[in-house]
mmCIF file of the N, C-alpha and C atoms, coordinates in Angstrom:
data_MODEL
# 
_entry.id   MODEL 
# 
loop_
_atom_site.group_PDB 
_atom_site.id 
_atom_site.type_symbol 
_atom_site.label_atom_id 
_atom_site.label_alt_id 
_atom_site.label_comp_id 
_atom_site.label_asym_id 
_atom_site.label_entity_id 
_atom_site.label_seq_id 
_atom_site.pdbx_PDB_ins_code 
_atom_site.Cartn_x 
_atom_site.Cartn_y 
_atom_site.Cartn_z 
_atom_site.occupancy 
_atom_site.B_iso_or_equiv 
_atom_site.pdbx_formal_charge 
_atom_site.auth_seq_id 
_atom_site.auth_comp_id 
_atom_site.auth_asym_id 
_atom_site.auth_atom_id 
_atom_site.pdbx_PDB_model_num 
ATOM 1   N N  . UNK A 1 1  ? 6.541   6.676   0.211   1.00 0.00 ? 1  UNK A N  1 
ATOM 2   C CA . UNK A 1 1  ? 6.166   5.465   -0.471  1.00 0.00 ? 1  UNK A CA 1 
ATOM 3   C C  . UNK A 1 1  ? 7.007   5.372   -1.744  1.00 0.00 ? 1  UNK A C  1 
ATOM 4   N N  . UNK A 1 2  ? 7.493   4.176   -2.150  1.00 0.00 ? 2  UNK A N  1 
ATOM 5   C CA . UNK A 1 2  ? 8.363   3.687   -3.552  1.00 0.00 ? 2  UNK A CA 1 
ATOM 6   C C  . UNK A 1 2  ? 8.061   2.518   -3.338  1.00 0.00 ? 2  UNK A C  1 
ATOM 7   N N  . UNK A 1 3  ? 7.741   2.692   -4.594  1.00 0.00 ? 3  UNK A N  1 
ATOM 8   C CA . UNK A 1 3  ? 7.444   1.533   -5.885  1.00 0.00 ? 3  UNK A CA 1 
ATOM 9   C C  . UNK A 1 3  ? 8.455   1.252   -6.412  1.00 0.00 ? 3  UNK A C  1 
ATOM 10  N N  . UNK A 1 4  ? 9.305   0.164   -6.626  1.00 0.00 ? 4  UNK A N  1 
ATOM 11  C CA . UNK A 1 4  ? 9.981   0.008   -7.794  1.00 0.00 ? 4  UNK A CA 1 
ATOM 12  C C  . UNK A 1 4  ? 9.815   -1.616  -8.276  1.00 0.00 ? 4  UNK A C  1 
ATOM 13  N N  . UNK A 1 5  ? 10.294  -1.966  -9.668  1.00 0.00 ? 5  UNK A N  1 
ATOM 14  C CA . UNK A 1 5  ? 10.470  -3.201  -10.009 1.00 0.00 ? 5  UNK A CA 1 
ATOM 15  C C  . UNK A 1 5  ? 11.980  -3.640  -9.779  1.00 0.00 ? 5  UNK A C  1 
ATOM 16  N N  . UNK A 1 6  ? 11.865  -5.040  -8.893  1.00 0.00 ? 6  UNK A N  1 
ATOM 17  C CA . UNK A 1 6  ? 12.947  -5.582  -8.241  1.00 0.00 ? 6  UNK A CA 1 
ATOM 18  C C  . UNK A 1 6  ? 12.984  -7.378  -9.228  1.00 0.00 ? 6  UNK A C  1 
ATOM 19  N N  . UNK A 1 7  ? 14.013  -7.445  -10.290 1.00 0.00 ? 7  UNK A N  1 
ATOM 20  C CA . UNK A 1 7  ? 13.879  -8.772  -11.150 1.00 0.00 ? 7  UNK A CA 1 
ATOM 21  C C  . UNK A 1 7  ? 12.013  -8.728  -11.359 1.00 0.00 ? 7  UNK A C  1 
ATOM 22  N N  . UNK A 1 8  ? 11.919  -9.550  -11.129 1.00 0.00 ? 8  UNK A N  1 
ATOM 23  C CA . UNK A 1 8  ? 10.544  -10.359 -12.105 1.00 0.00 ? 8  UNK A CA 1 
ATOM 24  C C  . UNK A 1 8  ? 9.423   -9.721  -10.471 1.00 0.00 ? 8  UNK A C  1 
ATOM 25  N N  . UNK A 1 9  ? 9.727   -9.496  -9.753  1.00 0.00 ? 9  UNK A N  1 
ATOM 26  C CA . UNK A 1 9  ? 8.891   -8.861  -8.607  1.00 0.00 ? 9  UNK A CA 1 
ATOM 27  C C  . UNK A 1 9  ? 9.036   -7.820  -8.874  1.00 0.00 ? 9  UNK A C  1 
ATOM 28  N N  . UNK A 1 10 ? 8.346   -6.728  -7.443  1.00 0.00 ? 10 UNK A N  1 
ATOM 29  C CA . UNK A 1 10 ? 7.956   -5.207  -6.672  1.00 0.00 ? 10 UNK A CA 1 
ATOM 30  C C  . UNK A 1 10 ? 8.317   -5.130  -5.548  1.00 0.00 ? 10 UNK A C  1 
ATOM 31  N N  . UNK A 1 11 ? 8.813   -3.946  -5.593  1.00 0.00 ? 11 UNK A N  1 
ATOM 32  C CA . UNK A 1 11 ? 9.081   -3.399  -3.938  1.00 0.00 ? 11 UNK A CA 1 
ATOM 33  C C  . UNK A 1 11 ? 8.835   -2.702  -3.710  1.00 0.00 ? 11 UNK A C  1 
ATOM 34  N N  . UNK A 1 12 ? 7.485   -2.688  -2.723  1.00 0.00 ? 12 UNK A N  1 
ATOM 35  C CA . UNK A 1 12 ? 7.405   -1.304  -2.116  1.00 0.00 ? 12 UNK A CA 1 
ATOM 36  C C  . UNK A 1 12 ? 7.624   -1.174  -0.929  1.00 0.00 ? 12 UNK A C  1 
ATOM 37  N N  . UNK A 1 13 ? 8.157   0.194   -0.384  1.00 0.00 ? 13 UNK A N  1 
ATOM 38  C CA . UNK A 1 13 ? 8.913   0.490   0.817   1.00 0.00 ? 13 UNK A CA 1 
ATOM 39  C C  . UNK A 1 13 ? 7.789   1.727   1.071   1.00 0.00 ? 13 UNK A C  1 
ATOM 40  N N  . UNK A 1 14 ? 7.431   1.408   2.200   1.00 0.00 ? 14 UNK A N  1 
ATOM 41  C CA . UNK A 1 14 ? 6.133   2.335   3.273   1.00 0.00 ? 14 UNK A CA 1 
ATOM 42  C C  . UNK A 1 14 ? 7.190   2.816   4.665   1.00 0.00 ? 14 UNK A C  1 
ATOM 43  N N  . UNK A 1 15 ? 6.598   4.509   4.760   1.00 0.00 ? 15 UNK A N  1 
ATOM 44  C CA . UNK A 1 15 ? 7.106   4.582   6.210   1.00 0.00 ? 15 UNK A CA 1 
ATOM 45  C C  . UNK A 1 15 ? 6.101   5.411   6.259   1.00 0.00 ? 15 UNK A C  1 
ATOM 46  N N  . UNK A 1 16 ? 5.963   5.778   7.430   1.00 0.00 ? 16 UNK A N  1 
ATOM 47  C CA . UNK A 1 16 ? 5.353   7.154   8.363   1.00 0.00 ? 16 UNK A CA 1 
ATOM 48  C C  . UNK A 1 16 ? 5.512   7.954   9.492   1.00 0.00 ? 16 UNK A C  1 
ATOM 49  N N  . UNK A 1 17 ? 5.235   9.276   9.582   1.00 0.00 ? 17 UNK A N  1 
ATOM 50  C CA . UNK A 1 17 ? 6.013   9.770   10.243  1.00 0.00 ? 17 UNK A CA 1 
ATOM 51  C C  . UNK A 1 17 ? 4.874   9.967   11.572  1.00 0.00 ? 17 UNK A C  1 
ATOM 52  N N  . UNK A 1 18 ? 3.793   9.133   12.074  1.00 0.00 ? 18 UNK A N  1 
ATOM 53  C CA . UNK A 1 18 ? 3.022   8.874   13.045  1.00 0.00 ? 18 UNK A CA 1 
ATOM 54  C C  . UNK A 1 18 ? 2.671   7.088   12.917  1.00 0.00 ? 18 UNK A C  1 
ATOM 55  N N  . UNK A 1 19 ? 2.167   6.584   13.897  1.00 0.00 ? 19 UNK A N  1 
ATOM 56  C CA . UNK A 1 19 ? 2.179   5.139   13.927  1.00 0.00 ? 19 UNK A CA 1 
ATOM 57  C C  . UNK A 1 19 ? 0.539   5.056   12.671  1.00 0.00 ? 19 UNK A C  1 
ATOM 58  N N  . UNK A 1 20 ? 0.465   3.855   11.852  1.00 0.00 ? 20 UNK A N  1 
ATOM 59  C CA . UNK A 1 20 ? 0.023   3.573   11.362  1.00 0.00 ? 20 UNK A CA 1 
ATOM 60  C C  . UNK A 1 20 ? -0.946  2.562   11.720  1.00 0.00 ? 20 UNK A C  1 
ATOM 61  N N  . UNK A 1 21 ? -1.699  1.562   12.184  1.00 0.00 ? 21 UNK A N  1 
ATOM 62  C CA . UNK A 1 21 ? -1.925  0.458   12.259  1.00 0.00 ? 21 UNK A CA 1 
ATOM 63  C C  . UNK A 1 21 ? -2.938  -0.037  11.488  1.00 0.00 ? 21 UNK A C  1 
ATOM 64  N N  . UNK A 1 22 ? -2.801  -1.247  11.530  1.00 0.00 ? 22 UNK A N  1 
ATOM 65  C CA . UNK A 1 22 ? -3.272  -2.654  10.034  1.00 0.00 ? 22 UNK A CA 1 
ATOM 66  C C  . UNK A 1 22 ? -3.381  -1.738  8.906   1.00 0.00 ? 22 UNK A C  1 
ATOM 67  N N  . UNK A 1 23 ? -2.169  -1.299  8.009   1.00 0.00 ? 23 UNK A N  1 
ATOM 68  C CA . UNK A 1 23 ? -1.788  -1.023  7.209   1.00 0.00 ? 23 UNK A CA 1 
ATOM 69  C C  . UNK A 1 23 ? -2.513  -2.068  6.110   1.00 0.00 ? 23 UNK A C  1 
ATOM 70  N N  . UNK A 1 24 ? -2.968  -1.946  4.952   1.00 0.00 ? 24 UNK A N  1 
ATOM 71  C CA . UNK A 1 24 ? -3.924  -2.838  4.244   1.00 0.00 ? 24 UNK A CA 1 
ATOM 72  C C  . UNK A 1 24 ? -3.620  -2.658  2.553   1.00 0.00 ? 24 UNK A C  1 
ATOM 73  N N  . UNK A 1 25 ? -2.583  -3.076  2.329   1.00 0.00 ? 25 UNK A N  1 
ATOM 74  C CA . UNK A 1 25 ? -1.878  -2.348  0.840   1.00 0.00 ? 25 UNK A CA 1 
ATOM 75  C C  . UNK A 1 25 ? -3.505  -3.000  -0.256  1.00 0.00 ? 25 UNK A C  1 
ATOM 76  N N  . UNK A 1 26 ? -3.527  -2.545  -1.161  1.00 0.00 ? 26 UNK A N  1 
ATOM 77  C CA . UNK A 1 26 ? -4.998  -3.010  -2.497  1.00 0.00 ? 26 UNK A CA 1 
ATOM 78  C C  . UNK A 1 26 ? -4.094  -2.278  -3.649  1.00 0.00 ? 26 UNK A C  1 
ATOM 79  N N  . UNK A 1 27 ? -4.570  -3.544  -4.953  1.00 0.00 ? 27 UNK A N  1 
ATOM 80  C CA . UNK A 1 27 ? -4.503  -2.844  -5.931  1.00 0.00 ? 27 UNK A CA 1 
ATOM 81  C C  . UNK A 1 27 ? -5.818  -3.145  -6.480  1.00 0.00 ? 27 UNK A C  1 
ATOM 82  N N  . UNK A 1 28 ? -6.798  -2.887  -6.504  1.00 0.00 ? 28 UNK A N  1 
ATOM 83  C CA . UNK A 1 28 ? -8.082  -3.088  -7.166  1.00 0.00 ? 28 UNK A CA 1 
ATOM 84  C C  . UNK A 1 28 ? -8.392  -4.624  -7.633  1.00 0.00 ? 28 UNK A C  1 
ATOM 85  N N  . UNK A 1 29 ? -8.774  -4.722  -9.332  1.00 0.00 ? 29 UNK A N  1 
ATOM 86  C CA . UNK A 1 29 ? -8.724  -5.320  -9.397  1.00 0.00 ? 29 UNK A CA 1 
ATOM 87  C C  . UNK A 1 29 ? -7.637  -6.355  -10.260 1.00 0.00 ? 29 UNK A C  1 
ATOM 88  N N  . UNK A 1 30 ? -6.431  -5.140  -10.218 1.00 0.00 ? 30 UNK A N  1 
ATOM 89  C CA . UNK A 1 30 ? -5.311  -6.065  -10.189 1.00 0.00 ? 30 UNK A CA 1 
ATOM 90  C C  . UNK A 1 30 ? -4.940  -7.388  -9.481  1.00 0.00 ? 30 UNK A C  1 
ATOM 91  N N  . UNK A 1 31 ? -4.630  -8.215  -10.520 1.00 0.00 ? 31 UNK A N  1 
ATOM 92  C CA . UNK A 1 31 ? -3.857  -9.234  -9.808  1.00 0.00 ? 31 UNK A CA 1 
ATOM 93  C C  . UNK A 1 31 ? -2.517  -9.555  -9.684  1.00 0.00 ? 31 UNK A C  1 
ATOM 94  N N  . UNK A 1 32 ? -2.410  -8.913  -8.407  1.00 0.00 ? 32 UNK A N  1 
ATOM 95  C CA . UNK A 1 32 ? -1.289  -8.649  -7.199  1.00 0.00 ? 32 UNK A CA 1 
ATOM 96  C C  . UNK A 1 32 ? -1.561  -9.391  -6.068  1.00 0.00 ? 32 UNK A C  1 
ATOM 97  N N  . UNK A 1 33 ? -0.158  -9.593  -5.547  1.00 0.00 ? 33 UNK A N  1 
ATOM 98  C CA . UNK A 1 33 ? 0.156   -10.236 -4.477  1.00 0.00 ? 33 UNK A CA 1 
ATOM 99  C C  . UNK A 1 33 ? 0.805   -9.562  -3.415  1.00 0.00 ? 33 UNK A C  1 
ATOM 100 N N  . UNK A 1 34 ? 0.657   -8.733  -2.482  1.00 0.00 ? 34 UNK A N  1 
ATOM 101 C CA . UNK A 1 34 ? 1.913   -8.563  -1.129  1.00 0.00 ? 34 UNK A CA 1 
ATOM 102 C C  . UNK A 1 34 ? 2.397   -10.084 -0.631  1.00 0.00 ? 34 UNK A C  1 
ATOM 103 N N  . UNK A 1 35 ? 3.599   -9.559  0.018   1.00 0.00 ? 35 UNK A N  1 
ATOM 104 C CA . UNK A 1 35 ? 4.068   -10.758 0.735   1.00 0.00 ? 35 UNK A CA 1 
ATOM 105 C C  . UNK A 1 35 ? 3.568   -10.411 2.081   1.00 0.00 ? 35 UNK A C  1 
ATOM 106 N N  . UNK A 1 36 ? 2.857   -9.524  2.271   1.00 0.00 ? 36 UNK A N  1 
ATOM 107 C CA . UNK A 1 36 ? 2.675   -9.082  3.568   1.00 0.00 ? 36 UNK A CA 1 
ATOM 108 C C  . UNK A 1 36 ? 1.103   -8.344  3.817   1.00 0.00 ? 36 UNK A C  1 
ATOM 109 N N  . UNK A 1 37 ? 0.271   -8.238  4.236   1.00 0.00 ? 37 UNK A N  1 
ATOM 110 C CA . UNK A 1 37 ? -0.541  -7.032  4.427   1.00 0.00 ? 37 UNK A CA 1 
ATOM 111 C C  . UNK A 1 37 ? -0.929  -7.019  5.747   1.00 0.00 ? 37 UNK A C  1 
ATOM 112 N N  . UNK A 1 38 ? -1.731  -5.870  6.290   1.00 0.00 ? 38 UNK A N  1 
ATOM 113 C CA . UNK A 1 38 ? -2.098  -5.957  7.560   1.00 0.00 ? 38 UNK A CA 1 
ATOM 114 C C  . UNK A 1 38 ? -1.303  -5.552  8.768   1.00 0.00 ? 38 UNK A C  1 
ATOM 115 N N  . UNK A 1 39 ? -0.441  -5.004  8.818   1.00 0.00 ? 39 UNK A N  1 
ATOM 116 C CA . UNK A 1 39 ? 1.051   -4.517  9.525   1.00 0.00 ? 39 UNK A CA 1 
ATOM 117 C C  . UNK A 1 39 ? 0.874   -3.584  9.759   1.00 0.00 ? 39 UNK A C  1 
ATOM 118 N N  . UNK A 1 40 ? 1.563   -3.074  10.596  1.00 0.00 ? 40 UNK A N  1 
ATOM 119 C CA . UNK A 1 40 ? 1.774   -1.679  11.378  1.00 0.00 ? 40 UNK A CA 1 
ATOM 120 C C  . UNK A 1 40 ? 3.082   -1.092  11.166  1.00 0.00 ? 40 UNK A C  1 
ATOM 121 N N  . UNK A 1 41 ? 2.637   0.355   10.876  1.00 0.00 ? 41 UNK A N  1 
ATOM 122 C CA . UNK A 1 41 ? 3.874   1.333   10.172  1.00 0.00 ? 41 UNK A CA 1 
ATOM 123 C C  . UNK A 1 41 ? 4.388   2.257   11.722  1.00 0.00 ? 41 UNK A C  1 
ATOM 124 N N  . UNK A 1 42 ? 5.408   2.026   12.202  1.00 0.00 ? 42 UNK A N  1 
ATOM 125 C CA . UNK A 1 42 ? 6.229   2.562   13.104  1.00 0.00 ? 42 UNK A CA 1 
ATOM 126 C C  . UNK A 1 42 ? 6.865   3.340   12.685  1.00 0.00 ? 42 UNK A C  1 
ATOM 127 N N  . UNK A 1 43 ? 6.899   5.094   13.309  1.00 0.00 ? 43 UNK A N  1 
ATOM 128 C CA . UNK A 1 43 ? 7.550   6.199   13.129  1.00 0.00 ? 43 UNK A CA 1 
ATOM 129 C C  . UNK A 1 43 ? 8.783   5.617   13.099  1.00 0.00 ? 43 UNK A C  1 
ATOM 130 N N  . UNK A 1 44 ? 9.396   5.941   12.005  1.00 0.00 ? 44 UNK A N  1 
ATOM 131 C CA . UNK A 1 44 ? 10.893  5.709   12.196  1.00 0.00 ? 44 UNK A CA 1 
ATOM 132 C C  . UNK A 1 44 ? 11.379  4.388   11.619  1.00 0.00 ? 44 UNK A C  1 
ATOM 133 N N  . UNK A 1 45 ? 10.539  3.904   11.454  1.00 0.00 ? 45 UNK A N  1 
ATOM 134 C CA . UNK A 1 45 ? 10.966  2.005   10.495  1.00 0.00 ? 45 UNK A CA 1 
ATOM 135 C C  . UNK A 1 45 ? 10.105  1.481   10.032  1.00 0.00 ? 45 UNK A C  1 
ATOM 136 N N  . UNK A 1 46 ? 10.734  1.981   8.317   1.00 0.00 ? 46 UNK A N  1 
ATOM 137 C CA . UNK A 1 46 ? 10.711  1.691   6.869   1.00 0.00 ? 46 UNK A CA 1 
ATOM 138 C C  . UNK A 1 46 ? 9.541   0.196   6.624   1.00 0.00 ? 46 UNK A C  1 
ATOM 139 N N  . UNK A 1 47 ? 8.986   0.061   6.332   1.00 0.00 ? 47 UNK A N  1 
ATOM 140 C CA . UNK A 1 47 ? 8.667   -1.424  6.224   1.00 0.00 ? 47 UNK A CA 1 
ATOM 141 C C  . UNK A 1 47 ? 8.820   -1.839  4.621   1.00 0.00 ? 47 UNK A C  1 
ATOM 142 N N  . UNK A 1 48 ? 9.382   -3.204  4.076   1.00 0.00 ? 48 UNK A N  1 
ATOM 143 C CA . UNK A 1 48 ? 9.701   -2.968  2.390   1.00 0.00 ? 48 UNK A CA 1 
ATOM 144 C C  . UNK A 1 48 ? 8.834   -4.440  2.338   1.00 0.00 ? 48 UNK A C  1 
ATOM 145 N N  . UNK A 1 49 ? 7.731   -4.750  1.235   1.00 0.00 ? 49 UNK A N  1 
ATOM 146 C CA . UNK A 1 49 ? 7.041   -5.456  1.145   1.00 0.00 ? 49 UNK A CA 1 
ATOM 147 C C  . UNK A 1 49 ? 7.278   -5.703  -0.763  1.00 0.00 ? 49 UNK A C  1 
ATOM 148 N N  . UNK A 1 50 ? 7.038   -7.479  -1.082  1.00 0.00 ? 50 UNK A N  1 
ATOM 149 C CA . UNK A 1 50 ? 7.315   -7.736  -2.287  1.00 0.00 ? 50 UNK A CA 1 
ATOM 150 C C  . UNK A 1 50 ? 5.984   -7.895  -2.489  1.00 0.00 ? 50 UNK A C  1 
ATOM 151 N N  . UNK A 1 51 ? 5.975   -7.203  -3.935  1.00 0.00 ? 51 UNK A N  1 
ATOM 152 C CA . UNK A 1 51 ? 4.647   -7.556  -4.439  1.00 0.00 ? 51 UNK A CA 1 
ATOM 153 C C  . UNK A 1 51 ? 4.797   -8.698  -5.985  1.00 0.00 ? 51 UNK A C  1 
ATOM 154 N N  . UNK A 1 52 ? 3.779   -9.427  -5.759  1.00 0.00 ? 52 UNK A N  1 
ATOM 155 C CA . UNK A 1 52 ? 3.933   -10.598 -7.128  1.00 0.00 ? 52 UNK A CA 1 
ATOM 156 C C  . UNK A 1 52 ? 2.839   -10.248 -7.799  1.00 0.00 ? 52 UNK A C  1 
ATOM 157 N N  . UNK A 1 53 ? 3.157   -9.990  -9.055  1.00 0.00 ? 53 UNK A N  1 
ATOM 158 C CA . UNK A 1 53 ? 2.561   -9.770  -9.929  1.00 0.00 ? 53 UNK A CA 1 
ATOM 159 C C  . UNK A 1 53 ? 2.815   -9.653  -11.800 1.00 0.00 ? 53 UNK A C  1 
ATOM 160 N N  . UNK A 1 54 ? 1.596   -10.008 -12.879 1.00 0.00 ? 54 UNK A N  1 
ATOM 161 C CA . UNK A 1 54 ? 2.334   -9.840  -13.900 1.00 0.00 ? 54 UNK A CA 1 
ATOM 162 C C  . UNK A 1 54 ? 1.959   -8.165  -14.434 1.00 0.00 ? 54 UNK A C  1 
ATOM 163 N N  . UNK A 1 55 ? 1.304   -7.365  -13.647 1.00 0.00 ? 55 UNK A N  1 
ATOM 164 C CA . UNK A 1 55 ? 0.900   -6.053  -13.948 1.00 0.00 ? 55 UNK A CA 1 
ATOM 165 C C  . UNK A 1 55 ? 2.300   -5.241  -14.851 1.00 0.00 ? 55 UNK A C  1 
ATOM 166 N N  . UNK A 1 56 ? 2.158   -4.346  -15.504 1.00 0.00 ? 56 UNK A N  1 
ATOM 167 C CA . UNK A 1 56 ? 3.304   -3.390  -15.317 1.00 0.00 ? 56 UNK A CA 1 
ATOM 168 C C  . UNK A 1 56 ? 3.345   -2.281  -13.884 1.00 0.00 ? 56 UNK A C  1 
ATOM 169 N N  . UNK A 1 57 ? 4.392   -1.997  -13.986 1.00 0.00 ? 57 UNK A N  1 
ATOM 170 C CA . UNK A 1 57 ? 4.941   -1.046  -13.024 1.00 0.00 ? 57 UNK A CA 1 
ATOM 171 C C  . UNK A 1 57 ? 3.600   0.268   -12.716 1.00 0.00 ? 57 UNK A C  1 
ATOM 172 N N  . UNK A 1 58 ? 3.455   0.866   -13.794 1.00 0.00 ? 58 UNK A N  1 
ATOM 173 C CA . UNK A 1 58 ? 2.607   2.024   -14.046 1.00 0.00 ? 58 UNK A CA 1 
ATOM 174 C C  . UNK A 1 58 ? 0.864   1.913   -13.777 1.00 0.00 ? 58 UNK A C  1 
ATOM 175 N N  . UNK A 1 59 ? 0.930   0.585   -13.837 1.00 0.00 ? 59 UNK A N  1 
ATOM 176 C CA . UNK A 1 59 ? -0.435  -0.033  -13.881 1.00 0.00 ? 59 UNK A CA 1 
ATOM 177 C C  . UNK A 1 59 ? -0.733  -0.353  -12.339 1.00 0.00 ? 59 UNK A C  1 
ATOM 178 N N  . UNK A 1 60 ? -0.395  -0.874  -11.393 1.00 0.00 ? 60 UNK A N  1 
ATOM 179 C CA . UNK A 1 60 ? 0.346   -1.078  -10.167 1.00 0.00 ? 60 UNK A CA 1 
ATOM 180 C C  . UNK A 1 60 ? 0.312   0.259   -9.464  1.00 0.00 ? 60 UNK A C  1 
ATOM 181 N N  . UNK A 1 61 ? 1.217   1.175   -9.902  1.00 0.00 ? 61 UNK A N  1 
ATOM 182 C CA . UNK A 1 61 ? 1.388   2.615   -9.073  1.00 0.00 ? 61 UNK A CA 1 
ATOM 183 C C  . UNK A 1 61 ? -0.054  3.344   -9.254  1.00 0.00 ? 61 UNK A C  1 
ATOM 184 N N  . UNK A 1 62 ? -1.476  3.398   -10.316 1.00 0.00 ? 62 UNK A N  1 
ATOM 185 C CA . UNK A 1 62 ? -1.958  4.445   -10.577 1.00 0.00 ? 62 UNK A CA 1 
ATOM 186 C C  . UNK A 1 62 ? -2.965  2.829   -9.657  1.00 0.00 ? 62 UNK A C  1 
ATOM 187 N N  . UNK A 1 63 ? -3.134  1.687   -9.447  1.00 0.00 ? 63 UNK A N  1 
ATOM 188 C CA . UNK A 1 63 ? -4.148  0.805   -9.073  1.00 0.00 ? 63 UNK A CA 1 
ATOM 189 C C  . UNK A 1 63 ? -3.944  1.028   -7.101  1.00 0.00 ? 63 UNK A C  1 
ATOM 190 N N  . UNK A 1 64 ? -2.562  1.316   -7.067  1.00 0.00 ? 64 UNK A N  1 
ATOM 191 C CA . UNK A 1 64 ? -1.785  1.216   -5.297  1.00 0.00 ? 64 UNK A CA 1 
ATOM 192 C C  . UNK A 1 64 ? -3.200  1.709   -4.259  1.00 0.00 ? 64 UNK A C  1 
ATOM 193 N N  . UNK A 1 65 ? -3.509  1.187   -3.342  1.00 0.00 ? 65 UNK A N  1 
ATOM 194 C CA . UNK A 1 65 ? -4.402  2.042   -2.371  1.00 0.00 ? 65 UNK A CA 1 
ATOM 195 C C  . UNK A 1 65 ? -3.708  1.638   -1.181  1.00 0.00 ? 65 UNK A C  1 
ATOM 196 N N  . UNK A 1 66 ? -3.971  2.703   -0.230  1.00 0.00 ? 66 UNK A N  1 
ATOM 197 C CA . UNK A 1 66 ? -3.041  1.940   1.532   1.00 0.00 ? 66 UNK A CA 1 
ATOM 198 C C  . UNK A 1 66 ? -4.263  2.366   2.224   1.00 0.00 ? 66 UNK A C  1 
ATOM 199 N N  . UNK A 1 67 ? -4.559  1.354   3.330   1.00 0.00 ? 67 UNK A N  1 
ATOM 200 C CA . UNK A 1 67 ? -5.807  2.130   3.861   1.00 0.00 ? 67 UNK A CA 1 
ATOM 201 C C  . UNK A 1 67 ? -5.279  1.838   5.573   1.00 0.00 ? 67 UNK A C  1 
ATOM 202 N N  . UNK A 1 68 ? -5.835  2.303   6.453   1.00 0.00 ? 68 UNK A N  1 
ATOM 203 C CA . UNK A 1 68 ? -5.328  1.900   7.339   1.00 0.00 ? 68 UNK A CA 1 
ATOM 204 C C  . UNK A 1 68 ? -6.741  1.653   8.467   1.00 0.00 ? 68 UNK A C  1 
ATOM 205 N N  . UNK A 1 69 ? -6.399  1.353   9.753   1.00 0.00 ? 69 UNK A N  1 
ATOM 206 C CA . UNK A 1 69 ? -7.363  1.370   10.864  1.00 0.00 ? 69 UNK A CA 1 
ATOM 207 C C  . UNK A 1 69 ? -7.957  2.653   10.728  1.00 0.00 ? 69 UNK A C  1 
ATOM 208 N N  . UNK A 1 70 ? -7.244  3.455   10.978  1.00 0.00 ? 70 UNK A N  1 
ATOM 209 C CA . UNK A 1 70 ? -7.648  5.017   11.475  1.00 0.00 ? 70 UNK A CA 1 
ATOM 210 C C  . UNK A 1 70 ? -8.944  5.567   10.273  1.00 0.00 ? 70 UNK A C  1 
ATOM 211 N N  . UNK A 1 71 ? -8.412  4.885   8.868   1.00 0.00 ? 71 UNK A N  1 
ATOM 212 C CA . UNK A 1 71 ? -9.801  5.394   7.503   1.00 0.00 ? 71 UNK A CA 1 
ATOM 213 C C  . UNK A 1 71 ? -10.844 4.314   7.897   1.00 0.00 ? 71 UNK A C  1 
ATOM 214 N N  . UNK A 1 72 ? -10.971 2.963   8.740   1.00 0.00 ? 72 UNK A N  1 
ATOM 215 C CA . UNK A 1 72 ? -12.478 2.985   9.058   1.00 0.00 ? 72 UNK A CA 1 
ATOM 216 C C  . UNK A 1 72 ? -13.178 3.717   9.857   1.00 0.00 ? 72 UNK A C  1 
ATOM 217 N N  . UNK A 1 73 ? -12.354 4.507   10.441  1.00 0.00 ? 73 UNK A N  1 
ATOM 218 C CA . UNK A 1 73 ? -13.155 5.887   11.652  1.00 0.00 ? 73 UNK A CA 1 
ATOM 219 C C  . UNK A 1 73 ? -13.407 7.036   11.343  1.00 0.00 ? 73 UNK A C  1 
ATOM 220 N N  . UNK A 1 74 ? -12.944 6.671   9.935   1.00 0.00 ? 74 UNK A N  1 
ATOM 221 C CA . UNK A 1 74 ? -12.930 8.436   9.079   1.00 0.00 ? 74 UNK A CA 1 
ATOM 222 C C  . UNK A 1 74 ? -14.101 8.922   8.657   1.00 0.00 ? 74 UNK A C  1 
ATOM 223 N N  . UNK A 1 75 ? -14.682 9.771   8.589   1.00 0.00 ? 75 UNK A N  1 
ATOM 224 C CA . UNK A 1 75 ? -16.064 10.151  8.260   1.00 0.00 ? 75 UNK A CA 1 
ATOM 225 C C  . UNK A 1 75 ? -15.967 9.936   6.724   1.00 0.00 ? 75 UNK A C  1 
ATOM 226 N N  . UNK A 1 76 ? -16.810 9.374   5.539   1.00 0.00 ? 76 UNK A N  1 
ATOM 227 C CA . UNK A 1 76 ? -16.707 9.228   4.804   1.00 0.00 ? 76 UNK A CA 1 
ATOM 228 C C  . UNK A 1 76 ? -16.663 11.168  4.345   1.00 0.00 ? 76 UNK A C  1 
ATOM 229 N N  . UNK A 1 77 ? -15.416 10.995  2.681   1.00 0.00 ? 77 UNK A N  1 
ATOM 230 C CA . UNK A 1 77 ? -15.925 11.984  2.075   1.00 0.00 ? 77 UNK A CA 1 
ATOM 231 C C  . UNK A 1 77 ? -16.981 12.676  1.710   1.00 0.00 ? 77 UNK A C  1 
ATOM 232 N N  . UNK A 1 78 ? -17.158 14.033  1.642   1.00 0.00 ? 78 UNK A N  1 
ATOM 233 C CA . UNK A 1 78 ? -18.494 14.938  1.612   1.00 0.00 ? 78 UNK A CA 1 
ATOM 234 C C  . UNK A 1 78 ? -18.321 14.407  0.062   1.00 0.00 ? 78 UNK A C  1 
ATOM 235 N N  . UNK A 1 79 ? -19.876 14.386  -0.186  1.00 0.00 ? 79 UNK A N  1 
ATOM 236 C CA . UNK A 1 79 ? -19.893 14.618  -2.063  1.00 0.00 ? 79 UNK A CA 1 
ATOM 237 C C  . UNK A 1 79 ? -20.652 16.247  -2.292  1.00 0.00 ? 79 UNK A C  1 
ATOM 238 N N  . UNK A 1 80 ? -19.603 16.243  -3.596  1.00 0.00 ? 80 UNK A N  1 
ATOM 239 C CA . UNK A 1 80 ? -20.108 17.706  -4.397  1.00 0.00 ? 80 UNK A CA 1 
ATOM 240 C C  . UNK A 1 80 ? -21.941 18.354  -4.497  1.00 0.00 ? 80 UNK A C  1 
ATOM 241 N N  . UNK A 1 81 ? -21.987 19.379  -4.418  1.00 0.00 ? 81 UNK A N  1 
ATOM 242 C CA . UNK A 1 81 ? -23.753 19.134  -4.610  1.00 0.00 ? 81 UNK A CA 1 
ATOM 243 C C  . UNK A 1 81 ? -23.519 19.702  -5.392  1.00 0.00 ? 81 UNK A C  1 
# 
């Protein structure tokens, strides 16, 4: 995963090295834009998505979440006792 600032936009570039599907980029409650969400990450090809936003860079990278199909089947995390 990379983040970078591209002019007055974001680019982030997603790959994986198993298939991904409905890839679901979030930044909380940042207000951000993908040009894209919901996509499927294919072993082997890169996917690069613009993000619009007036966030900073740093603000953006620590807000980033990717969630995919496969984490609604995931057993939720154990909590600490």
């Amino acid at each position: 995963m990379d983040l970078r600032q591209i002019g007055d936009a974001y680019r982030l570039r997603l790959s994986s090295p198993a298939l991904a599907r409905s890839v679901y980029i979030s930044f909380g409650a940042l207000d951000a834009t993908p040009s894209d969400n919901y996509f499927d990450l294919i072993p082997g090809q890169p996917v690069e998505i613009t993000i619009t936003s007036a966030a900073p860079l740093d603000q953006l990278r620590a807000q980033l979440k990717l969630i995919s199909l496969a984490d609604a089947f995931s057993p939720p995390a154990a909590q600490p006792k």
